[in-house]
C-alpha positions in Angstrom: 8.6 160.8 129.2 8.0 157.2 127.2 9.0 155.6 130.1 5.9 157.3 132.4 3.3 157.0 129.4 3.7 153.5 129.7 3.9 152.9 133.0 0.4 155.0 133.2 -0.9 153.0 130.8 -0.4 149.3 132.4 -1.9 151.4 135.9 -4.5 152.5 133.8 -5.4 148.7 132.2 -5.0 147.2 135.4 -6.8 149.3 137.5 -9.7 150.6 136.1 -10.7 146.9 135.8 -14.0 145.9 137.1 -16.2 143.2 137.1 -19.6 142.9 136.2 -22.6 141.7 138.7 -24.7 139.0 137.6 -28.6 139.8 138.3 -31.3 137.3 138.0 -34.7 139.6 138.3 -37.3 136.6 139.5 -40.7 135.6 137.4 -43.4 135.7 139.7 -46.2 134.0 137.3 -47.3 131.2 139.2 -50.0 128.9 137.0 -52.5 126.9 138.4 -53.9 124.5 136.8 -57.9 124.8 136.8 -60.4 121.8 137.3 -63.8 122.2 135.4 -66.5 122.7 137.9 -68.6 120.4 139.7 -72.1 120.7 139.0 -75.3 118.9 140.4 -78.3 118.2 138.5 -81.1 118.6 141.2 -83.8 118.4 138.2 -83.2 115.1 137.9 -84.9 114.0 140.8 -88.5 113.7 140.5 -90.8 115.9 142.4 -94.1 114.4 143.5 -97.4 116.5 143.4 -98.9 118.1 146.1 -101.2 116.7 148.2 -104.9 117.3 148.5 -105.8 117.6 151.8 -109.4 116.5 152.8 -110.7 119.2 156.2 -113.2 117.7 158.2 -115.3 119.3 160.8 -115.8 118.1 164.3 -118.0 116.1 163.0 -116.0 114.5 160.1 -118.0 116.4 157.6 -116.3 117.3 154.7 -116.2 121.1 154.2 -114.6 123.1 151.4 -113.9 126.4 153.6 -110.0 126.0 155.6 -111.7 128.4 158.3 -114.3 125.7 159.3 -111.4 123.0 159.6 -111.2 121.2 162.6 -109.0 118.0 161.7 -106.9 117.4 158.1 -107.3 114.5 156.4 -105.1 112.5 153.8 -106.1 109.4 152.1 -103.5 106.7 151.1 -102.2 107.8 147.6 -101.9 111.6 148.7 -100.0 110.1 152.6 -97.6 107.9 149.7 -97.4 112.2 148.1 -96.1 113.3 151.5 -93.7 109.6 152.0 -92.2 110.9 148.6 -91.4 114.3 150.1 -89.7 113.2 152.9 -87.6 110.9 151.1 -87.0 113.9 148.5 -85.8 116.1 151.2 -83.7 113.5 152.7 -82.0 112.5 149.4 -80.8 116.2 149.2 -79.7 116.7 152.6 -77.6 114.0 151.9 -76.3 115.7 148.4 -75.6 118.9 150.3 -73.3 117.0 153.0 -71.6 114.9 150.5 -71.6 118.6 148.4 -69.8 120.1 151.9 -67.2 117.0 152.0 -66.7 117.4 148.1 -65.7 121.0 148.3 -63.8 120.6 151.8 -61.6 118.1 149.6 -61.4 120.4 146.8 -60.2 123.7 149.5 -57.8 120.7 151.2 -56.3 120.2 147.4 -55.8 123.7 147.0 -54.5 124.7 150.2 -51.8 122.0 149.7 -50.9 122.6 146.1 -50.2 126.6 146.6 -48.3 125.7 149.6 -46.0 122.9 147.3 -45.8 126.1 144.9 -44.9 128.4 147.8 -42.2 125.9 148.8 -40.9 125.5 144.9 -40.7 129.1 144.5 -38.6 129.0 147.5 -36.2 126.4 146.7 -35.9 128.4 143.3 -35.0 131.5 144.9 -32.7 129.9 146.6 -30.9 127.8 143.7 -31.0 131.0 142.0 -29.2 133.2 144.3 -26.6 130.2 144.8 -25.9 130.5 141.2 -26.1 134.3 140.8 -23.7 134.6 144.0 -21.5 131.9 142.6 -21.0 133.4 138.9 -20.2 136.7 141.0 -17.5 135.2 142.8 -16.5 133.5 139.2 -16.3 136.6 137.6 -14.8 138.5 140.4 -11.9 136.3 140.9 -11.4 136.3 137.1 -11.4 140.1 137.3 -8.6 139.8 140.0 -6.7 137.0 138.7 -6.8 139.5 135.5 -5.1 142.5 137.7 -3.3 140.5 139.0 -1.9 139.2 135.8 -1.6 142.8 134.6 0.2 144.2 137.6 2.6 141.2 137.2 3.4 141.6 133.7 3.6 145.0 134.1 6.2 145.1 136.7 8.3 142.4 134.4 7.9 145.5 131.9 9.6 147.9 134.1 12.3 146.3 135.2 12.9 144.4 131.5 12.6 148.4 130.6 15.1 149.4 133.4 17.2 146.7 132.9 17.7 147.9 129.1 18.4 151.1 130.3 20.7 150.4 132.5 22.3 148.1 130.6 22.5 150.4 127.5 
């Protein structure tokens, strides 16, 4: 009855034994790094007055009442107003495009650096499930080099304990 105890036991040991699987659950906190924010000081450039217009009748009178008008006049300091408010409006239609190129730079940047993080997050999902499927084989094959081990020793046990017996 000895004899069948033990031989339970060594089939028990050896094959009930499992190995464990090695699970990596992934971190999907990506961090981008933020850039402070491009701002424009459009106070800065200088607004010039109004003009004053002079209205004229058909007659080049000068009249006070806009219905009367016939023709508009300007003399030279309020024409150099109007020079100045052309220029203004030139200067920031030109800050508006170079604003447009600035910020297609800026969405160019960032287009490029999530897809260099899409494609790092990828290569480490890949070295990760290299390494997770490698220490699975690892510990597999230790698990069977283990029953194996087991089964061997254990049939040196019975025949060392039939041996004995028979010998005996």
């Amino acid at each position: 009855m000895k004899k069948i105890c033990l031989v339970l036991i060594i089939f028990c040991i050896t094959g009930c034994q499992t190995f464990k699987k090695f699970e990596v659950k992934a971190d999907n906190t990506n961090q981008i790094l933020k850039e402070a924010e491009y701002n424009l000081d459009i106070n800065s450039l200088k607004k010039p007055d109004k003009p004053k217009l002079i209205f004229l009748t058909k007659d080049f009178n000068k009249t006070n009442d806009p219905g009367k008008t016939f023709y508009v006049a300007l003399d030279e300091k309020e024409f150099k107003k109007i020079l100045k408010l052309s220029e203004l409006c030139n200067t920031q239609i030109n800050v508006i495009r170079g604003q447009k190129d600035l910020i297609d730079t800026y969405i160019l940047k960032i287009n490029q650096l999530l897809e260099l993080i899409d494609n790092k997050d990828l290569q480490i999902k890949k070295l990760t499930n290299n390494w997770v499927e490698s220490e699975n084989n690892f510990r597999k094959e230790k698990t069977n080099h283990f029953k194996s081990k087991m089964i061997g020793n254990g049939i040196s046990g019975i025949l060392l304990v039939i041996i004995l017996i028979l010998t005996v």
